[in-house]
C-alpha positions as CSV (number, residue, x, y, z in Angstrom):
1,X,-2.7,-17.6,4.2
2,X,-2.2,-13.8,4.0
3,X,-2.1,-11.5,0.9
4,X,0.5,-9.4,0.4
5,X,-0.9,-5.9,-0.7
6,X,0.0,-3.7,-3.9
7,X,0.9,-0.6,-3.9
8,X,-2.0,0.8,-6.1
9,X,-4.3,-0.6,-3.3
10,X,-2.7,1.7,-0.5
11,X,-3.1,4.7,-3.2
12,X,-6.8,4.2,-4.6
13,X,-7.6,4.2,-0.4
14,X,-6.9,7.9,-0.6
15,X,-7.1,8.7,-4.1
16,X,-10.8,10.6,-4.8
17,X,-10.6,10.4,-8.3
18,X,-11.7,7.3,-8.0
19,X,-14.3,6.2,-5.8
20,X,-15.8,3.2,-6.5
21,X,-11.5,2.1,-6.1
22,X,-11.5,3.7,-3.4
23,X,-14.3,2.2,-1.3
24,X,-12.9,-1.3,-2.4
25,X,-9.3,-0.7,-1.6
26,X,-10.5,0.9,1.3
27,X,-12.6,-2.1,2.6
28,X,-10.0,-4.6,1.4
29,X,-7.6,-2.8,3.7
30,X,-10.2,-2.9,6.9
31,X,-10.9,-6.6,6.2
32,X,-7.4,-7.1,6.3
33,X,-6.9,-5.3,10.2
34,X,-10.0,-7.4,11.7
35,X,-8.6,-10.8,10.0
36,X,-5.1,-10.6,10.1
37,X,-5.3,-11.6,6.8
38,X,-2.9,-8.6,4.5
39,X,0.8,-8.2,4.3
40,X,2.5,-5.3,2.7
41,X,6.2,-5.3,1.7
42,X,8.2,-2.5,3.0
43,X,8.4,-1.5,-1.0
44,X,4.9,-0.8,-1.1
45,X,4.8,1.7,1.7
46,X,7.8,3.7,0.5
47,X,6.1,3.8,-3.5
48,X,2.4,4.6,-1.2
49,X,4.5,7.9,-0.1
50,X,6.1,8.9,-3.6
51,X,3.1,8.3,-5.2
52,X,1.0,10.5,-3.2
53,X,2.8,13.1,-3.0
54,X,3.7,13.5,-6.4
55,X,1.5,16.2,-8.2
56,X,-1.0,14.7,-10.5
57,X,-1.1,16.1,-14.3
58,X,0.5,19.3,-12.9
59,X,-2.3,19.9,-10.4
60,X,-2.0,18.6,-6.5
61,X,-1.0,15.5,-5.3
62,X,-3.3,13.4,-3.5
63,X,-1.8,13.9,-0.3
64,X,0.7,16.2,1.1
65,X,3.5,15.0,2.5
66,X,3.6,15.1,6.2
67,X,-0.1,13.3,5.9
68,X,1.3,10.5,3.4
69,X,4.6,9.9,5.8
70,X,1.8,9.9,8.8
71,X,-0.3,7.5,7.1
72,X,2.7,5.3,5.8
73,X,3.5,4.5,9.8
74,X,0.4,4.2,11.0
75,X,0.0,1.5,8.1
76,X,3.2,0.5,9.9
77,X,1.6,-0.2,13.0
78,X,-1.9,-1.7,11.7
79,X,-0.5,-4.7,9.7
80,X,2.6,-6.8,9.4
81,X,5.1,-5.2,6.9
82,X,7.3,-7.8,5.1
83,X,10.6,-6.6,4.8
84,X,13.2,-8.3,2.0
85,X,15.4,-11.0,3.2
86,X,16.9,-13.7,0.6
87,X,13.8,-16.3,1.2
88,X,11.6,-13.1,0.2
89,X,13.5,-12.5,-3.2
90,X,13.6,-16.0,-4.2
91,X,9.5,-15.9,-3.5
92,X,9.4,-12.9,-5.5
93,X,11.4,-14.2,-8.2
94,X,9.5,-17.0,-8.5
95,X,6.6,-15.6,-8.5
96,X,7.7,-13.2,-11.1
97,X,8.6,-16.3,-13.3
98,X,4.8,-17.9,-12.7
């Protein structure tokens, strides 16, 4: 059974601020290429590139944004992306509800 993969995951891989997030997320996400064993929704990799690009507490953001759309499709090519379909919503619904 495969995980699907949260947004905040995708960010704390790049995010130095914090690095003991950052190792995980980033190990989680390697564990997931050699096992097959991650999913991430198409929504996740489109909040991934907002969310790194936007500046942090007026400073930079955490990646600019050629890098963040470069990283986004080579996250596109590494694992399976889910994209929404009706069985997918009523998933997501239901697991909303749980």
């Amino acid at each position: 059974m495969a995980a699907l993969v949260d947004t905040n995951i995708l960010v704390y891989r790049f995010d130095p601020r914090f690095p003991g997030k950052q190792r995980i997320a980033t190990e989680f996400l390697r564990d997931g290429i050699l096992n097959d064993s991650i999913r991430i929704p198409h929504q996740a990799l489109v909040e991934f590139v907002a969310a790194t690009t936007r500046p942090i507490r007026g400073g930079d953001p955490i990646l600019p944004p050629d890098v963040a759309r470069r990283e986004a499709e080579e996250m596109l090519s590494q694992y399976e992306v889910v994209y929404p379909n009706e069985q997918i919503l009523r998933t997501a619904l239901r697991g909303a509800a749980a």
